[in-house]
C-alpha positions as CSV (number, residue, x, y, z in Angstrom):
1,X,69.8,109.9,50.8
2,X,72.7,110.5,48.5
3,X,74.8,112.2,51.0
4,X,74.3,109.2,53.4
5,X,75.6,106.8,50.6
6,X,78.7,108.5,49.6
7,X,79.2,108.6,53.6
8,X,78.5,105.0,53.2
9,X,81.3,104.6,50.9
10,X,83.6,106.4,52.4
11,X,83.6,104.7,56.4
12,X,83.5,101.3,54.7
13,X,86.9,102.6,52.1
14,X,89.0,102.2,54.8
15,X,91.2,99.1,56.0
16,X,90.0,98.5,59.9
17,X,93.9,97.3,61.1
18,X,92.6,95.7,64.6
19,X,95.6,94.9,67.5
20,X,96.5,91.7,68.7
21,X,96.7,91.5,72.5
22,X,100.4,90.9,71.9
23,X,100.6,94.3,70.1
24,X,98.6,95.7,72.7
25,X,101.5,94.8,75.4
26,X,104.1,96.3,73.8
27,X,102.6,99.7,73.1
28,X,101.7,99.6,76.5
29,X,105.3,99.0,77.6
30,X,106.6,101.6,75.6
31,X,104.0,103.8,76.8
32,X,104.7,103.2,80.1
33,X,109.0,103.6,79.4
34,X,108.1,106.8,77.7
35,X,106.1,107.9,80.8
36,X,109.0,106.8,83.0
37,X,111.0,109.3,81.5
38,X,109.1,111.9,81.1
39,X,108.6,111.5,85.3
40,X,110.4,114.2,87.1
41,X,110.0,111.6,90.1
42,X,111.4,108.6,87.8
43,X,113.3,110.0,85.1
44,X,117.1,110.1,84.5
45,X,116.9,113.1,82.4
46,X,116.9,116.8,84.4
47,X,115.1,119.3,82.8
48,X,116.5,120.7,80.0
49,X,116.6,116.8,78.5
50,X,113.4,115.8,79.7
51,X,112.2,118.8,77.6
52,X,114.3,117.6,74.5
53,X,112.9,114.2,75.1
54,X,109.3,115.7,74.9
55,X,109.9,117.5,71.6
56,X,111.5,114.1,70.1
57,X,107.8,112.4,70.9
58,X,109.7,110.2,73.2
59,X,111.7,106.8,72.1
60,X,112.0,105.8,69.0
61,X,111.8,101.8,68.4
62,X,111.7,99.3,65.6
63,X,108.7,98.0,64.3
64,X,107.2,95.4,66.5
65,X,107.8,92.1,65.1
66,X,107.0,88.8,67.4
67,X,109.7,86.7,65.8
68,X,111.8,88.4,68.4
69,X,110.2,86.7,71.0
70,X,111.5,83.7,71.7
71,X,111.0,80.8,74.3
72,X,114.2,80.2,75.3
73,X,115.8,76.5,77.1
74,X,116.9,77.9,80.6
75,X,119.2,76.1,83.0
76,X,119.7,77.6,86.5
77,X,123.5,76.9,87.8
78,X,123.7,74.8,90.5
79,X,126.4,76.5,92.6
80,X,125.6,80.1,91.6
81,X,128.9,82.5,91.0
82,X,129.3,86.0,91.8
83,X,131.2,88.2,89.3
84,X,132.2,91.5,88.7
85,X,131.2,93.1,85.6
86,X,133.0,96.3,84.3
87,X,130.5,99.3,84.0
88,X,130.8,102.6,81.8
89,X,132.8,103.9,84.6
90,X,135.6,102.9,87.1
91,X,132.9,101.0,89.1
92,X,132.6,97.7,89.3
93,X,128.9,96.1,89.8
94,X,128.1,92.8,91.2
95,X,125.7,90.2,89.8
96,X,125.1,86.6,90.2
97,X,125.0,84.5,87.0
98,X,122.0,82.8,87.2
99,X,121.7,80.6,84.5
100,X,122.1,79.9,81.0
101,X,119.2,80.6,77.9
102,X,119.6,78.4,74.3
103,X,117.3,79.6,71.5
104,X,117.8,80.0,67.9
105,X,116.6,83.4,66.8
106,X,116.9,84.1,62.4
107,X,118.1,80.4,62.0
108,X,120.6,80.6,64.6
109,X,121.4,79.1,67.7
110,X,122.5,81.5,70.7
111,X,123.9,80.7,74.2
112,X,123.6,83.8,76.5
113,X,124.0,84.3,80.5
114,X,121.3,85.8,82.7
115,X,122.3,87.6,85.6
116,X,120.6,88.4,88.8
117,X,122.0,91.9,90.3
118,X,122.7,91.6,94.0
119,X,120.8,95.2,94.4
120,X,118.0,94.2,92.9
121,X,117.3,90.8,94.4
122,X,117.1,92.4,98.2
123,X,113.9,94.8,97.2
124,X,110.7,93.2,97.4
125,X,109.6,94.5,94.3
126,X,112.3,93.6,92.5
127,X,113.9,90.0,94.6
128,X,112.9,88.1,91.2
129,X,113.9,89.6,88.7
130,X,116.6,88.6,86.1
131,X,118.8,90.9,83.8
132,X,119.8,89.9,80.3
133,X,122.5,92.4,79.1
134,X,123.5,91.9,75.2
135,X,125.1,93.8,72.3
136,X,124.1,93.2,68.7
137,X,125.3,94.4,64.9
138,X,123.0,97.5,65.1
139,X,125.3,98.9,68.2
140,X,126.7,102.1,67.8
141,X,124.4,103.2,64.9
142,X,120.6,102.5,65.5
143,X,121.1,101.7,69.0
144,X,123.2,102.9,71.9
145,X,127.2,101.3,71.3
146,X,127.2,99.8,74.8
147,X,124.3,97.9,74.2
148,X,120.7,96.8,75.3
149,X,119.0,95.1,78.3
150,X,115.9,93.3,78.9
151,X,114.2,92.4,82.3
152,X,113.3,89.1,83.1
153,X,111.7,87.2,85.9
154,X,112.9,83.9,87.2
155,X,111.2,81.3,85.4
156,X,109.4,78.2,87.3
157,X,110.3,75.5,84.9
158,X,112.6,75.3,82.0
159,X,111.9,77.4,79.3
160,X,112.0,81.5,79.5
161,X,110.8,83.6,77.2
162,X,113.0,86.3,75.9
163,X,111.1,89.1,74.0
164,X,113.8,92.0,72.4
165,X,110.4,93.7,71.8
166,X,111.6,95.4,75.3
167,X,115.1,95.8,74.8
168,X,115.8,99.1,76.4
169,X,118.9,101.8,76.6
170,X,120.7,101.8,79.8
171,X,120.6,105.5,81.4
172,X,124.2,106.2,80.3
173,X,122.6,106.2,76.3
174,X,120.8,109.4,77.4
175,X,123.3,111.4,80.1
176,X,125.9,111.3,82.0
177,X,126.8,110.3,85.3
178,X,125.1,107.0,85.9
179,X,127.5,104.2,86.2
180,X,126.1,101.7,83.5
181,X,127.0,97.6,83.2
182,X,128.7,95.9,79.9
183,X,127.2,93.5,78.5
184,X,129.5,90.2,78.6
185,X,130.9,88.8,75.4
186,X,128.9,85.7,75.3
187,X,125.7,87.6,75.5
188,X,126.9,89.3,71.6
189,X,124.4,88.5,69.3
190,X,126.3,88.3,66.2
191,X,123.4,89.9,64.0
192,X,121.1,93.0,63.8
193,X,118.6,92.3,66.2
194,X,115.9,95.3,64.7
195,X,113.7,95.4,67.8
196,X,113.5,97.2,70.4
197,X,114.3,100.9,71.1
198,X,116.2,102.8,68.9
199,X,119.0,105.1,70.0
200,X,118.0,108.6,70.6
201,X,120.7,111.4,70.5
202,X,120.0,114.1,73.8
203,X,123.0,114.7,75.4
């Protein structure tokens, strides 16, 4: 009987930390974008880096913090224009700009452009899907210097949420030879935005 009560005391010691289903889908996404790379079928890493990523335990992120998502105002343009955006090489990649997103993220008011790639929108998988591409203060030291992106589906009202829980690296953070876009100007976040992955050195 003693033994039993100091067991008692010890199961019932500890904190029970129980995840919201909102904590739930972001380990599960970052599950899933660890998975991705570890794929020999999906990854953009050969070999020798998909080994290095292995031994790193995978990407590293910020904590996961739901003020960064945010339900944004969005306003599709009318006449939708087609624009060239300059990429990490001499290539230049076409995307619509699909509308606009207002929110105010740490007590400040942002304007940003969503894009829809022209590649994208003619797979079935992929024809609704929206592409947010931003940089932020925390470029070029906890993240990658050419910034984040975050995938978005077309909304069917007015608002969008944004969540920077999922901001992710383009390939070109991790190796070479993919042809990777900029973000535009108005899409720089004039802050640290500390969510999201966090740059990982492979290369």
């Amino acid at each position: 009987m003693k033994n039993l009560f100091f067991l008692f005391l010890i199961l019932t010691s500890f904190t029970v930390v129980s995840l919201d289903d909102y904590q739930k889908e972001i380990i599960e996404y970052r599950q899933q974008l660890n998975a991705d790379y570890m794929s020999p079928e999906k990854s953009p890493l050969d070999s020798m880096l998909r080994e290095k990523f292995r031994k790193a335990g995978g990407h590293p992120f910020f904590e996961i913090d739901k003020n960064y998502r945010v339900e944004a105002r969005f306003k599709k343009h009318i006449d939708t224009l087609t624009v060239e955006i300059p990429t990490s090489s001499e290539r230049m990649a076409v995307f619509d700009k699909y509308g606009e997103a207002t929110f105010t993220l740490n007590e400040k008011e942002y304007t940003v452009t969503i894009h829809q790639s022209h590649r994208s929108r003619e797979m079935e998988e992929y024809k609704d899907w929206l592409f947010f591409m931003f940089t932020d203060l925390t470029n070029g030291e906890e993240t990658y210097g050419g910034g984040r992106y975050i995938d978005l589906k077309i909304p069917e009202g007015e608002t969008i949420i944004i969540d920077f829980n999922k901001a992710y690296h383009p390939y070109c953070a991790f190796t070479y030879g993919y042809s990777c876009p900029v973000p535009p100007r108005e899409n720089f976040m004039d802050e640290q935005i500390t969510a999201g992955i966090k740059l990982l050195e492979l290369k």
